[in-house]
LOKEPA-239734 format. One record per residue: residue number from 0; residue in one letter; x, y, z of N, C-alpha, C in turn. Coordinates in steps of 0.1 Angstrom, whole numbers, plus 5000, padded with zeros to 4 digits. Layout:
    n  res  n_c1  n_c2  n_c3  ca_c1  ca_c2  ca_c3  c_c1  c_c2  c_c3
  NUM    a     X     Y     Z      X      Y      Z     X     Y     Z
...
end
This chain:
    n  res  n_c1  n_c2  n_c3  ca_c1  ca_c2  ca_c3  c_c1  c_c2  c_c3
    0    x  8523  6340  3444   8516   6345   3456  8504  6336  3459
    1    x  8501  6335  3472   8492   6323   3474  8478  6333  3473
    2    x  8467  6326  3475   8453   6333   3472  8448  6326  3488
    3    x  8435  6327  3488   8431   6333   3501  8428  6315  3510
    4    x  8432  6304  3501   8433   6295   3504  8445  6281  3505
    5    x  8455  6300  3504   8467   6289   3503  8475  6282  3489
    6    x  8465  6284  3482   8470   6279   3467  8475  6292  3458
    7    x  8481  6287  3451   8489   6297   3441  8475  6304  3432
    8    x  8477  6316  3431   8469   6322   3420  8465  6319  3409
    9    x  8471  6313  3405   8475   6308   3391  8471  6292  3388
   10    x  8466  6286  3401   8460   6270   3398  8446  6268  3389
   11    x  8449  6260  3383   8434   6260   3374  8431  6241  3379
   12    x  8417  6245  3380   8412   6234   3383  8414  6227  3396
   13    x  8413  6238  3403   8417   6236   3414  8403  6227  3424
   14    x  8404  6218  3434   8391   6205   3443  8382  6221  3447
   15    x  8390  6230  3451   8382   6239   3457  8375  6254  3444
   16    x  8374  6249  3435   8366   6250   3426  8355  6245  3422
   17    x  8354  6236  3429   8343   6227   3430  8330  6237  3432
   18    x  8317  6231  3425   8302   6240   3420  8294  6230  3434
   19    x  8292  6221  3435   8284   6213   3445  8289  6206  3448
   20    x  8286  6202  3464   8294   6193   3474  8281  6177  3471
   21    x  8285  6167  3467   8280   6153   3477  8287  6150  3489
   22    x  8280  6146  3499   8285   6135   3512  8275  6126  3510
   23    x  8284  6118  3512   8277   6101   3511  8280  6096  3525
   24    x  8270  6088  3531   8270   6080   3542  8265  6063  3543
   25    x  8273  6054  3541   8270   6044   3543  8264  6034  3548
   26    x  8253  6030  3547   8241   6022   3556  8242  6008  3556
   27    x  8238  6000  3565   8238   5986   3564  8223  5981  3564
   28    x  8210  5990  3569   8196   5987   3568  8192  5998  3561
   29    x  8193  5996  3545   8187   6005   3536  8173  6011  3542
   30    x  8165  6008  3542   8148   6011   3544  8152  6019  3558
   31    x  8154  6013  3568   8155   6016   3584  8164  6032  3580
   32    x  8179  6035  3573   8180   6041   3574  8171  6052  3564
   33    x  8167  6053  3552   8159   6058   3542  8144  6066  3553
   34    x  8143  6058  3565   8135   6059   3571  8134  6076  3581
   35    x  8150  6075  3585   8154   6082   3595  8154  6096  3592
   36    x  8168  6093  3577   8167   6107   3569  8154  6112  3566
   37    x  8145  6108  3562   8133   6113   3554  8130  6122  3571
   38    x  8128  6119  3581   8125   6126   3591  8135  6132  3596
   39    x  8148  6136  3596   8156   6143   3597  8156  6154  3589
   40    x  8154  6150  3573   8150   6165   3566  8138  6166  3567
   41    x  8128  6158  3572   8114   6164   3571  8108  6162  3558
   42    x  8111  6152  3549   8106   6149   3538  8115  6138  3533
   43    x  8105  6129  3520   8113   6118   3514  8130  6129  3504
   44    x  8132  6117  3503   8148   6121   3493  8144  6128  3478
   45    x  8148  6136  3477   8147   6144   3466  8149  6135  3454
   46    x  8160  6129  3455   8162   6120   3442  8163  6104  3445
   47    x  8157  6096  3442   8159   6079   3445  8173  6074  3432
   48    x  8183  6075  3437   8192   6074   3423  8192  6057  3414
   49    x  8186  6048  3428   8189   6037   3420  8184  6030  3436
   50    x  8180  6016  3433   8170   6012   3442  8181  6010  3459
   51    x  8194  6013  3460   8204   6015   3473  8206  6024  3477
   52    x  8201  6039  3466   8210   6051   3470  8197  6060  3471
   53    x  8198  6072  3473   8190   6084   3477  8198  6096  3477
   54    x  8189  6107  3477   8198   6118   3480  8188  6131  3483
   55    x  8193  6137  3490   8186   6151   3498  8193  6164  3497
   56    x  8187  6170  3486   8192   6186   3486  8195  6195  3503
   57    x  8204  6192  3509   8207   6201   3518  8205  6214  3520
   58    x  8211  6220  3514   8218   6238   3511  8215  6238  3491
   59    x  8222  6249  3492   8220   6253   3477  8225  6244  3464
   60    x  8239  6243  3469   8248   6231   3464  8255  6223  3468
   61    x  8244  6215  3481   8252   6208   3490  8242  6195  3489
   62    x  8244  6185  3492   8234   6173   3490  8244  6160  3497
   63    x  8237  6152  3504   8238   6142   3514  8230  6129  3504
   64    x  8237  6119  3506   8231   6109   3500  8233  6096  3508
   65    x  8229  6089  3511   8226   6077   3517  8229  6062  3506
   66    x  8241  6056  3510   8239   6045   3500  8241  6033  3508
   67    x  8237  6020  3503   8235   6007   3512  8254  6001  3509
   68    x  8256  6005  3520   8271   6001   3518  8275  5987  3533
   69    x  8271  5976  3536   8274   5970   3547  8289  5972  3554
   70    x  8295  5967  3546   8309   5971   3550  8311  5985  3549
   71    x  8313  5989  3551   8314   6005   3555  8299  6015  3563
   72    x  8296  6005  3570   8287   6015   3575  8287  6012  3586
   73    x  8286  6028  3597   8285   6028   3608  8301  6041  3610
   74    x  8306  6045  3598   8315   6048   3598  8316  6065  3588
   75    x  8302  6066  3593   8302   6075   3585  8302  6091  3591
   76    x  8304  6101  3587   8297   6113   3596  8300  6125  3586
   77    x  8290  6134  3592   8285   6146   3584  8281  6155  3595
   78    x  8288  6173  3588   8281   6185   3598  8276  6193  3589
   79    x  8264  6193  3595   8260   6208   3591  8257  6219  3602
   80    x  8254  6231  3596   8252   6243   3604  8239  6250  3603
   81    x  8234  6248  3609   8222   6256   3616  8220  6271  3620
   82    x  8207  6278  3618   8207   6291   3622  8205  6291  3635
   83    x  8194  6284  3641   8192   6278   3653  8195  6264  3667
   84    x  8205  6261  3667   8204   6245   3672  8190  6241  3680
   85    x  8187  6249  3691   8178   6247   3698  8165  6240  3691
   86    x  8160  6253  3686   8149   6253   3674  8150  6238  3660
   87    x  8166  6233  3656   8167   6223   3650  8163  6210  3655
   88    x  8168  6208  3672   8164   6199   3679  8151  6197  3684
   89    x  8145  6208  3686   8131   6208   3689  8117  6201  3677
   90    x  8126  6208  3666   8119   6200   3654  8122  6185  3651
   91    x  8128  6185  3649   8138   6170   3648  8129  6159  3663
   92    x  8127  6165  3675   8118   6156   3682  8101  6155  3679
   93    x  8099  6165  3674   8086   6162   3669  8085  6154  3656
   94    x  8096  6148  3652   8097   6138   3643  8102  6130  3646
   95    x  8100  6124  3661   8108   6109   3668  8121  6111  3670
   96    x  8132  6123  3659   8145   6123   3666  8147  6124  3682
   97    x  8155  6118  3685   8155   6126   3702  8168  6129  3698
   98    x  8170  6145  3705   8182   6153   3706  8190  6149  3715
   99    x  8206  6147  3715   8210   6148   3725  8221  6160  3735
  100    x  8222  6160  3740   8227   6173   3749  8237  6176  3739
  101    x  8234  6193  3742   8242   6202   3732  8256  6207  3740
  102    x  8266  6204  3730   8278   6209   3735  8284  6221  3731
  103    x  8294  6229  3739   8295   6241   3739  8309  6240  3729
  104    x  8314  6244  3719   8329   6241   3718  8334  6256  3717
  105    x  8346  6259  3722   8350   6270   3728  8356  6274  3717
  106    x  8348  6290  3712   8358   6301   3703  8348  6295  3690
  107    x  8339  6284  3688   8333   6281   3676  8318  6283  3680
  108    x  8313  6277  3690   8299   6276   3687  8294  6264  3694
  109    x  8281  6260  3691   8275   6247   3700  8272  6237  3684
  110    x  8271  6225  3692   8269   6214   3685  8264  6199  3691
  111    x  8252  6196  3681   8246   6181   3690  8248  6172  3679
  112    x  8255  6159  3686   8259   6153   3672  8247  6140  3675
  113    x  8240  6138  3664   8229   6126   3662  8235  6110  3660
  114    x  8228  6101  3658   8233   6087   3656  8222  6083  3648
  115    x  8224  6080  3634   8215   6073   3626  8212  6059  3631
  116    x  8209  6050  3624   8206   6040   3630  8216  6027  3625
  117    x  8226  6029  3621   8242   6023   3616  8249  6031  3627
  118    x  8246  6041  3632   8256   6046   3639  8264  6057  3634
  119    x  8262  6059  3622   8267   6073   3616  8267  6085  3619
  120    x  8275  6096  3623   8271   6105   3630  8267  6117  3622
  121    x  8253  6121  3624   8249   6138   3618  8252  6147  3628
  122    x  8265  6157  3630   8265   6171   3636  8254  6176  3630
  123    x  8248  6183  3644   8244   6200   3635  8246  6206  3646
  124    x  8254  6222  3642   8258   6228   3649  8258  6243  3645
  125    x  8254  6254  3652   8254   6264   3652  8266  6274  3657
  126    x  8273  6279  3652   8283   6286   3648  8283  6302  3650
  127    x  8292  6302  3665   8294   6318   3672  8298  6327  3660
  128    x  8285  6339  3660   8288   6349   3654  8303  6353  3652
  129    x  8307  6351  3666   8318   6363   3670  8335  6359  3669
end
């Protein structure tokens, strides 16, 4: 019998057992980007892992990390969800983000997707109750 994700009851060790998520996003101007995040979360990086990489406690067991990756960057993207979008964007400009127009997506919710400065894309989007 499958369980509530499709997989058999019975799988052990299953990816969606997983305790905390990383997303890594790939930068080509360490500092420049190191720069952005720290004002996107409103604070420096929780952990400096090594003089390329970073990382920012998101959520509970969720954490975003920034590594100096040239070739691969600009190619990166990440969503999160918000209680408020409005209120996210409003903050986010009082820290130089500028927001860009929020889109409606039908049966889910609204979403404004950002551009780091590689061009990476950060969704944040808020998510219809209903």
């Amino acid at each position: 019998m499958d369980g509530p994700r499709g997989l058999a009851d019975d799988d052990q060790g299953r990816v969606t057992d997983a305790t905390v998520l990383f997303a890594g996003i790939p930068v080509a101007d360490f500092p420049a980007a190191v720069s952005w995040y720290d004002r996107l979360f409103g604070r420096p990086a929780d952990i400096v892992v090594k003089h390329d990489e970073v990382m920012w406690c998101v959520a509970e067991a969720a954490w975003l990390y920034i590594v100096e990756d040239p070739v691969r960057a600009g190619n990166g993207s990440v969503t999160m969800a918000v209680a408020d979008l409005e209120e996210a964007l409003a903050e986010l400009g009082d820290r130089g983000i500028t927001g860009p127009p929020i889109e409606t997506v039908a049966g889910a919710g609204r979403k404004a997707s950002l551009a780091d400065p590689d061009g990476n894309l950060v969704a944040l989007v808020e998510v219809d109750p209903h």
